[in-house]
SESE-765762 format. One record per residue (C-alpha): x, y, z. Coordinates in steps of 0.1 Angstrom, whole numbers. Layout:
r x=X | y=Y | z=Z $
...
This chain:
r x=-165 | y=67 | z=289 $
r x=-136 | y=72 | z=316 $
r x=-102 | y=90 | z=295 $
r x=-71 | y=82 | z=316 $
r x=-39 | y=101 | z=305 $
r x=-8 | y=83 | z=316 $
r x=25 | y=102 | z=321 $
r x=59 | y=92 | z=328 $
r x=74 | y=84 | z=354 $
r x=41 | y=64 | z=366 $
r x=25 | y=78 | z=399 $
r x=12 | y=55 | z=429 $
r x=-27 | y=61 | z=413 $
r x=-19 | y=42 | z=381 $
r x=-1 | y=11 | z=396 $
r x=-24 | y=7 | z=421 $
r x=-45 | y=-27 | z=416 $
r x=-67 | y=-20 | z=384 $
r x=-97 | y=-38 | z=378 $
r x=-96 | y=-65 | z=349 $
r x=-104 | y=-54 | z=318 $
r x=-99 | y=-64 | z=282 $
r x=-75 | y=-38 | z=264 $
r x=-71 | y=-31 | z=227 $
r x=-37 | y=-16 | z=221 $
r x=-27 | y=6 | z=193 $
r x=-20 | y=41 | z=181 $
r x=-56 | y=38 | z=162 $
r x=-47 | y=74 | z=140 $
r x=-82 | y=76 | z=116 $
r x=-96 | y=48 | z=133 $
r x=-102 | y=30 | z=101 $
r x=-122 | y=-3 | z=93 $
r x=-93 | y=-23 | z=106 $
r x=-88 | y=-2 | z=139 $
r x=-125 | y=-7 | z=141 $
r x=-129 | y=-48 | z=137 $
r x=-100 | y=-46 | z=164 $
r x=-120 | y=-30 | z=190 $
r x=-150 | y=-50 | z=181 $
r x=-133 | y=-82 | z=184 $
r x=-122 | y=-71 | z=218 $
r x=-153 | y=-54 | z=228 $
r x=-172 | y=-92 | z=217 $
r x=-143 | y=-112 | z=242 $
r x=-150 | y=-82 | z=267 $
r x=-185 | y=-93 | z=263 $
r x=-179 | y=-131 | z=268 $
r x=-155 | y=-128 | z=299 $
r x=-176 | y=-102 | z=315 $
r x=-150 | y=-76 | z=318 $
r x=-148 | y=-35 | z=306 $
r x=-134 | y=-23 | z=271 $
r x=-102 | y=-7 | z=271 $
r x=-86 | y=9 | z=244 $
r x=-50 | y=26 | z=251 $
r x=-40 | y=49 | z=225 $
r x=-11 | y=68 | z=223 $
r x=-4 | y=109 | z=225 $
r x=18 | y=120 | z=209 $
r x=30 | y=96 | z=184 $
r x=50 | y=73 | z=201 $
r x=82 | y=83 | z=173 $
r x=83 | y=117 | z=185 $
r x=94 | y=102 | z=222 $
r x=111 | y=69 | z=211 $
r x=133 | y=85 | z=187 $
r x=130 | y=124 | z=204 $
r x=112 | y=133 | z=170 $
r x=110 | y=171 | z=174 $
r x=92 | y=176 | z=139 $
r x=55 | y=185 | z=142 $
r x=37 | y=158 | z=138 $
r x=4 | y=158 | z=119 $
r x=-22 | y=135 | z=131 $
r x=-52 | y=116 | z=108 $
r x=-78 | y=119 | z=139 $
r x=-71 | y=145 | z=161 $
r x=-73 | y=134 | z=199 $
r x=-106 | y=145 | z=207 $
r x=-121 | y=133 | z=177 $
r x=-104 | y=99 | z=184 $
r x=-121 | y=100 | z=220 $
r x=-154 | y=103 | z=202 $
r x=-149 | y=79 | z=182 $
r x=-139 | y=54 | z=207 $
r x=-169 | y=59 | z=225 $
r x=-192 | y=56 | z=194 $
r x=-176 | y=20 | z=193 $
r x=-182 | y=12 | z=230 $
r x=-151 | y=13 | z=248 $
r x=-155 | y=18 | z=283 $
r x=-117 | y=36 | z=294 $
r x=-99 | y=51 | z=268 $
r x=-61 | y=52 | z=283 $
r x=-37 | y=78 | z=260 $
């Protein structure tokens, strides 16, 4: 499994022309049942259309820079483990 981490502002190498892919979006923190019947749902239309599974994820939480949250911020799944776990499921780039 490709991990890409994407910062702002974007650099040239992440709006280049991507290859198509079918993405998943979510913050996915303890990848539960339900994060888990999203990804398979998109993993199964991946499947049909003949495309890669992405799944873009989010670190940190998204509150911390939306609302300049400076509070440490506990997660359910850790990063790493959430990178495992993504892979157990099949995706192909995980994008935080």
């Amino acid at each position: 499994m490709d991990i890409i981490h994407v910062q702002h502002p974007l650099s040239s190498i992440y709006t280049a022309e991507a290859e198509p892919c079918e993405l998943a979006l979510g913050f996915f923190d303890g990848v539960h049942l339900g994060h888990q019947e999203l990804i398979n749902l998109a993993k199964r239309i991946a499947k049909q259309q003949d495309l890669k599974l992405a799944v873009m994820t989010f670190f940190p939480h998204p509150k911390q820079i939306i609302e300049n949250d400076q509070k440490p911020q506990t997660y359910i799944t850790p990063l790493e483990q959430k990178a495992k776990l993504m892979q157990d499921l099949g995706v192909d780039t995980l994008i935080v």
